[in-house]
C-alpha positions as CSV (number, residue, x, y, z in Angstrom):
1,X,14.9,-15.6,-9.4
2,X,12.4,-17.7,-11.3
3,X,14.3,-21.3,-10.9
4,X,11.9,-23.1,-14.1
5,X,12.6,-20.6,-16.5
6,X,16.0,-20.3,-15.7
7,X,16.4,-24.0,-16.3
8,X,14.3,-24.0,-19.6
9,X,16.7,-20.7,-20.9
10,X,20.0,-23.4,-20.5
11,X,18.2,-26.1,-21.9
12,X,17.2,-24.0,-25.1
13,X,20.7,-22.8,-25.1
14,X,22.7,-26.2,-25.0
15,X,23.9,-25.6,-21.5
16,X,21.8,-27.7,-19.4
17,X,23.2,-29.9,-17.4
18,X,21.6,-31.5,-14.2
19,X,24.5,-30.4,-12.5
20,X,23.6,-27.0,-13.7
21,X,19.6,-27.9,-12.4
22,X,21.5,-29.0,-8.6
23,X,23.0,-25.3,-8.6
24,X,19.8,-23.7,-9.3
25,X,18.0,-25.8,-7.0
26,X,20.9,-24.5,-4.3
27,X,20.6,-21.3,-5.0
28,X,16.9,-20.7,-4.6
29,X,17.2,-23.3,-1.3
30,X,20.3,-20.5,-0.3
31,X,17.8,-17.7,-1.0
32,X,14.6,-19.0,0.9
33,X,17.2,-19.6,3.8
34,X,18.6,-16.0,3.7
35,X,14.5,-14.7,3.5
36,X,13.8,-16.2,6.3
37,X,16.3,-14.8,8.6
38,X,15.4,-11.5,7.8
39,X,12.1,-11.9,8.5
40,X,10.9,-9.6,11.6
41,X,7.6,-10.5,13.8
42,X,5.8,-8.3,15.1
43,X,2.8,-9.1,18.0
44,X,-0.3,-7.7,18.0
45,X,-1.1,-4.6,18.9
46,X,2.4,-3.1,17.9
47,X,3.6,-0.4,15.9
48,X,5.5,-1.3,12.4
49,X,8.7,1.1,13.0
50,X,11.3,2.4,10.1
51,X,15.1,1.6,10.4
52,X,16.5,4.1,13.0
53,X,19.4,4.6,11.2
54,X,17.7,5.4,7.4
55,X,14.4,6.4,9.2
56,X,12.8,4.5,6.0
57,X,12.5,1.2,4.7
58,X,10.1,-0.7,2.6
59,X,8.4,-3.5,3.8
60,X,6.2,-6.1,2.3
61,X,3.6,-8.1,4.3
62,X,4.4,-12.0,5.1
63,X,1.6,-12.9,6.8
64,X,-1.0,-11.3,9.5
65,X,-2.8,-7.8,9.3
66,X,-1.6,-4.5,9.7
67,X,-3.9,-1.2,9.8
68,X,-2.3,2.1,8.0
69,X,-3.3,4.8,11.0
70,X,-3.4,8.4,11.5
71,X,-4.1,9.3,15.3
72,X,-5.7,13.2,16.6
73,X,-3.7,15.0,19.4
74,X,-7.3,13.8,21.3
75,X,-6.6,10.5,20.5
76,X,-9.5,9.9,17.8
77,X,-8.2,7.5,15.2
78,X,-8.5,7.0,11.2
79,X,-7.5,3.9,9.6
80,X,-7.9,4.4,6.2
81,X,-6.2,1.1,5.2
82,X,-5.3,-3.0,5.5
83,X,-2.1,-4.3,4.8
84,X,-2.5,-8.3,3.9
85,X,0.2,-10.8,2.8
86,X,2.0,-9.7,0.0
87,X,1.3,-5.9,0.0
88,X,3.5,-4.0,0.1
89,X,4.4,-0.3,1.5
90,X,6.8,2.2,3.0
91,X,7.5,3.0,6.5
92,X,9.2,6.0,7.8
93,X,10.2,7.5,11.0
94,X,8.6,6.4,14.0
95,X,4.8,6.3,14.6
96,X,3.5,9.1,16.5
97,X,0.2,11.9,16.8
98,X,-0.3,13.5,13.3
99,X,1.6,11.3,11.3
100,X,0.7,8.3,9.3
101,X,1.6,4.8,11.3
102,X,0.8,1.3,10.4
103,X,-0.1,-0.9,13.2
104,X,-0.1,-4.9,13.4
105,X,-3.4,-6.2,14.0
106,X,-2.9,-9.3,14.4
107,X,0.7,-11.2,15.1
108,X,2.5,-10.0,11.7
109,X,5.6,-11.5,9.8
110,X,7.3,-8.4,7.4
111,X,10.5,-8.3,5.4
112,X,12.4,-6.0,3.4
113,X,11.4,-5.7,-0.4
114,X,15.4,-6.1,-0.9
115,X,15.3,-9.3,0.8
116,X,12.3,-11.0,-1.2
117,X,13.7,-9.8,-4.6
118,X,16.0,-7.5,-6.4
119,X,16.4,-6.4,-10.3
120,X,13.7,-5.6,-12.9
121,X,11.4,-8.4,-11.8
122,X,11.3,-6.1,-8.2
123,X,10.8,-3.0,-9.6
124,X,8.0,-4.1,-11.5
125,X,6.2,-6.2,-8.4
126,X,6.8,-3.3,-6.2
127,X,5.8,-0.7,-8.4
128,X,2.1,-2.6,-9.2
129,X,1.8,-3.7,-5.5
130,X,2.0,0.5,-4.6
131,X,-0.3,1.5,-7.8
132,X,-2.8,-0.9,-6.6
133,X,-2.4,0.4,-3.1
134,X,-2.9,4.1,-4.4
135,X,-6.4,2.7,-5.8
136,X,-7.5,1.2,-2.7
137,X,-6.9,4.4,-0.8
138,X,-9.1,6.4,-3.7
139,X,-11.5,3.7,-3.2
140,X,-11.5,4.5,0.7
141,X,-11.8,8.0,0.1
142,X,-15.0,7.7,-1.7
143,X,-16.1,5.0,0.4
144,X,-16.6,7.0,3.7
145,X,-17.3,10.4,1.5
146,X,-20.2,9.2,-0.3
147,X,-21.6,6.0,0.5
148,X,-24.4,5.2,3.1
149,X,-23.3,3.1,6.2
150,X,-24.7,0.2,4.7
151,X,-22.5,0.9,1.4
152,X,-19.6,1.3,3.3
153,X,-19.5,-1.8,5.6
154,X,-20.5,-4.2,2.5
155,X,-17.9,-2.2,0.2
156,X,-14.7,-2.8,2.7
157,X,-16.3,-6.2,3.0
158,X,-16.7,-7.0,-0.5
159,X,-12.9,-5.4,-1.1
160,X,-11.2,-7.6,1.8
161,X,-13.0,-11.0,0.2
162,X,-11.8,-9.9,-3.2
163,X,-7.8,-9.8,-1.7
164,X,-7.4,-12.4,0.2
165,X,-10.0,-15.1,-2.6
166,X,-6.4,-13.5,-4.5
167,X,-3.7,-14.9,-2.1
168,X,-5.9,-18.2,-1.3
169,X,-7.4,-16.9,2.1
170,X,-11.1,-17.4,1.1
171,X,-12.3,-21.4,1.7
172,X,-16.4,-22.0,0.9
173,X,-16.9,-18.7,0.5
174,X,-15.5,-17.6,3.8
175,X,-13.2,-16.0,5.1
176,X,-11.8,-14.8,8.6
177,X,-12.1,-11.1,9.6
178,X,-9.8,-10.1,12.9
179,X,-11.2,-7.3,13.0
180,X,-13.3,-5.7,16.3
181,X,-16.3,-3.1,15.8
182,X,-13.8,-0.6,17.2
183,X,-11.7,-0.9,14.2
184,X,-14.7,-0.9,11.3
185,X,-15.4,2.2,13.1
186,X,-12.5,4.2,12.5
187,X,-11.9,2.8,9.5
188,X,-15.8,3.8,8.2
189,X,-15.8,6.9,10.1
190,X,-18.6,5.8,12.0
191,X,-19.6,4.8,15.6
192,X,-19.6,1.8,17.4
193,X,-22.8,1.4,17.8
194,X,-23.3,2.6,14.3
195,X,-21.4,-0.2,13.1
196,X,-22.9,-2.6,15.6
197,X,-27.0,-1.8,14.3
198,X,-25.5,-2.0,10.6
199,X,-23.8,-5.4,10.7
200,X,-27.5,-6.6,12.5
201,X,-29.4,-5.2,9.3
202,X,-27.1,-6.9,6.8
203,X,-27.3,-10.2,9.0
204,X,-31.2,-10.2,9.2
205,X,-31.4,-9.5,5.6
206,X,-29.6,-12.1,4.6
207,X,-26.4,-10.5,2.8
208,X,-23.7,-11.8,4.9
209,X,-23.2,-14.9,7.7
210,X,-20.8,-14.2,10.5
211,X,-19.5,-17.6,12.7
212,X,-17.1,-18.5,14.6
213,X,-14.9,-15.4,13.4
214,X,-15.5,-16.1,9.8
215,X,-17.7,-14.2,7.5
216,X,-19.7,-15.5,4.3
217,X,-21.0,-12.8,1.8
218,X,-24.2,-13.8,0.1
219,X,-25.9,-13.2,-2.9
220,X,-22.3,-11.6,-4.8
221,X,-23.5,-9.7,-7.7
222,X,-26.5,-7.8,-5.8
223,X,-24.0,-7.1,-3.1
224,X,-21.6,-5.6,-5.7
225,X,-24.7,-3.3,-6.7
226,X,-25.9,-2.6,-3.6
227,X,-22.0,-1.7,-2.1
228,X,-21.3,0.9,-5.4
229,X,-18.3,-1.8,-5.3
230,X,-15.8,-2.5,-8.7
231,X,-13.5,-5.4,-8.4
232,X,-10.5,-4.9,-9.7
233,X,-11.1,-7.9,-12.3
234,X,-14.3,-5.0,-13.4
235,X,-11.8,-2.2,-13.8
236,X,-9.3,-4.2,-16.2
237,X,-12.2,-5.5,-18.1
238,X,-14.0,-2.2,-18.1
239,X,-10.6,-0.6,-19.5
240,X,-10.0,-3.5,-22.2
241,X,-13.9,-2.2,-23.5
242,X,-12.9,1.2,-23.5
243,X,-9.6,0.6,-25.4
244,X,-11.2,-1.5,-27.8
């Protein structure tokens, strides 16, 4: 419920009252309160499991990261995604080999989508949260089938600063990255030592500063170039031109 708009509707209507303002401020006070309860933490390290009784729920991200998986019968392992605050995406059944699992890499806060919101407004939220989704996992898929080791590290990179500049995560220009080599690996489909030789060439050339856990990307617009990498800000302008 969108408390401002709510208040400016009764006002435009004749039947605003500021007793009628107290109630809405209750309400929304109620409904933080109820949120909150329902919110499930999860540590790090941990599997993100479905509701054994449904065996599916929807979830959308609070705070922390959490990696979409795929792990082989040998135990090799694909991540071919990141969950940040305020994404959103289904779980079902429990994680196990061969199936898709989402795992918390860092200490993670989720809720219910039902719990956050409900009604048109929902649907509409939920359903651009999972087209957007959709377009990241194209965008992965073309990231580790076509691009160079160099593309791919700055492309994720370049990706992950876009996000989290969107939820206020990026300060200076930097932003934190908990991620280990091990993970870039399997989610670049590269080694570790792969990884490790191609974040030294990027450093020594200048394209990106990592200190202290945070990372600063230099020189934006080449990177862009250089990474093969479309914001998503490109993609609605680049649609608007072919419209017109």
């Amino acid at each position: 419920m969108n408390m401002s708009s709510d208040v400016c509707a009764a006002a435009r209507s004749g039947g605003f009252t500021f007793a009628a303002a107290t109630d809405f401020r209750q309400a929304n006070v109620g409904h933080a309160q109820n949120f909150w309860r329902t919110v499930e933490r999860i540590s790090a390290g941990a599997s993100v499991c479905a509701d054994p009784e449904s065996r599916k729920r929807q979830i959308v991200v609070v705070s922390g990261w959490i990696a979409e998986t795929r792990i082989l019968s040998d135990g090799r392992r694909q991540i071919f995604g990141f969950l940040l605050p305020g994404d959103v995406a289904n779980v079902s059944g429990a994680s196990h080999v061969g199936n898709r699992g989402l795992m918390a890499l860092t200490n993670v806060e989720i809720a219910d989508t039902t719990a956050l919101m409900s009604g048109e407004q929902a649907s509409a939220t939920i359903s651009d949260a999972i087209r957007r989704r959709e377009e990241r996992l194209f965008d992965h898929i073309v990231r580790i089938g076509r691009l160079t080791a160099k593309e791919r590290m700055l492309n994720l990179l370049l990706e992950l600063h876009d996000r989290l500049e969107a939820i206020g995560l990026v300060k200076g220009g930097a932003f934190r990255l908990p991620l280990t080599q091990e993970v870039f690996a399997d989610a670049l489909g590269l080694s570790v030592v792969h990884i490790n030789r191609t974040l030294q060439q990027l450093r020594r050339e200048g394209l990106l500063t990592v200190a202290r856990g945070l990372v600063t990307l230099h020189r934006d617009h080449r990177l862009a170039a250089l990474a093969c990498y479309q914001s998503a800000v490109d993609r609605v302008e680049a649609r608007a031109r072919r419209a017109g």
